[in-house]
C-alpha positions in Angstrom: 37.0 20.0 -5.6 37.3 21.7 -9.0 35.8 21.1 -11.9 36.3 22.9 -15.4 35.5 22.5 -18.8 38.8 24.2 -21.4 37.2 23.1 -24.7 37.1 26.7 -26.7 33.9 28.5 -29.0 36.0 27.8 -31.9 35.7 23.7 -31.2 31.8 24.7 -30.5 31.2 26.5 -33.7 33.4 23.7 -35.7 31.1 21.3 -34.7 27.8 23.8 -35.0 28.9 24.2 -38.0 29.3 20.6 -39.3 25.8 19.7 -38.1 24.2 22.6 -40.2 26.4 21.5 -43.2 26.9 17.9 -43.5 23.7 16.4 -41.7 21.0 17.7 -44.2 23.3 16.3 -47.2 23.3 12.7 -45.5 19.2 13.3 -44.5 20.7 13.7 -41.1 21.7 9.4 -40.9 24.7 10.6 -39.8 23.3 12.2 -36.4 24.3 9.5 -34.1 28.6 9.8 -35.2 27.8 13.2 -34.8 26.1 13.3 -31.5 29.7 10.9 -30.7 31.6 13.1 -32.0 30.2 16.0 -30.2 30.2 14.3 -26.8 33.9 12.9 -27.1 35.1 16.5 -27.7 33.1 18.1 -24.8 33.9 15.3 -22.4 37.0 15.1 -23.6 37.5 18.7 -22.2 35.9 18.0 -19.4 37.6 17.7 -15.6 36.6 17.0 -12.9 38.3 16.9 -9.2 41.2 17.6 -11.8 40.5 14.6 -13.4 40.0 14.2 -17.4 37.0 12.6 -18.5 36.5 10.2 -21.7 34.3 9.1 -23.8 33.8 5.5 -25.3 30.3 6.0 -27.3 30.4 5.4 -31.4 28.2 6.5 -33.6 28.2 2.8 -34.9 26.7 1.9 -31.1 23.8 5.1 -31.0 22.6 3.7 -34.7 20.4 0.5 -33.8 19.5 2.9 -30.6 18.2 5.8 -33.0 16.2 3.4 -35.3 14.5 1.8 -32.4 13.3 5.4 -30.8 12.1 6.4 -34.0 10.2 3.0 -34.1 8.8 3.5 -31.0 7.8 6.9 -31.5 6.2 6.0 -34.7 4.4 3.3 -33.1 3.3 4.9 -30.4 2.1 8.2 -31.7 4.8 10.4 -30.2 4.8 9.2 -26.7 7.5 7.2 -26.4 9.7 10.7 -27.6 9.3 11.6 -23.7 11.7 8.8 -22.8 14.0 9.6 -25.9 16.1 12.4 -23.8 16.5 10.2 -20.9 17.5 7.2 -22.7 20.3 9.8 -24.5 21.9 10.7 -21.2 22.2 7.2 -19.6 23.8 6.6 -23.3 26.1 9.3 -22.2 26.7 8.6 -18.9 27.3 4.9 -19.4 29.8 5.9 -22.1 31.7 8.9 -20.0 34.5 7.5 -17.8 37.5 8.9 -15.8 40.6 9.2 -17.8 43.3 6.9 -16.5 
């Protein structure tokens, strides 16, 4: 079984690059079509067993997500930013499928 990932620096610093540039100028509402963005290139680069991997999230689809886990955070004093980071990967992984 072989798995590899061929995506280069150059894609990495392209998109390094546009979250220290265009997120502050849009007070960082843009974060979740980034955070797409940034996962359909890795996972588009992405093989495993030889097989490509894709990715269906939108940006449009982590929105109502993000505004709730700030909600909850706010509401809770913090807290509930322990759950955040799982709650981002099964985002991922429910989005991430074999290429066909």
């Amino acid at each position: 079984m072989e798995s590899k990932f061929i995506g280069s620096v150059w894609g990495f610093i392209g998109w390094t690059l546009l979250f220290l540039f265009i997120l502050p100028l849009t007070l960082y509402l843009a974060l979740p079509w980034w955070v797409a963005g940034f996962y359909r290139w890795l996972i588009k680069n992405s093989f495993i067993d030889g097989k490509q991997l894709r990715f269906e999230g939108t940006g449009s689809g982590l929105f109502g997500s993000f505004i709730l886990w700030w909600l909850l955070c706010i509401v809770t004093l913090g807290i509930y930013g322990f759950w955040v980071p799982k709650k981002m990967v099964q985002w991922v992984v429910t989005n991430t499928h074999f290429a066909e």
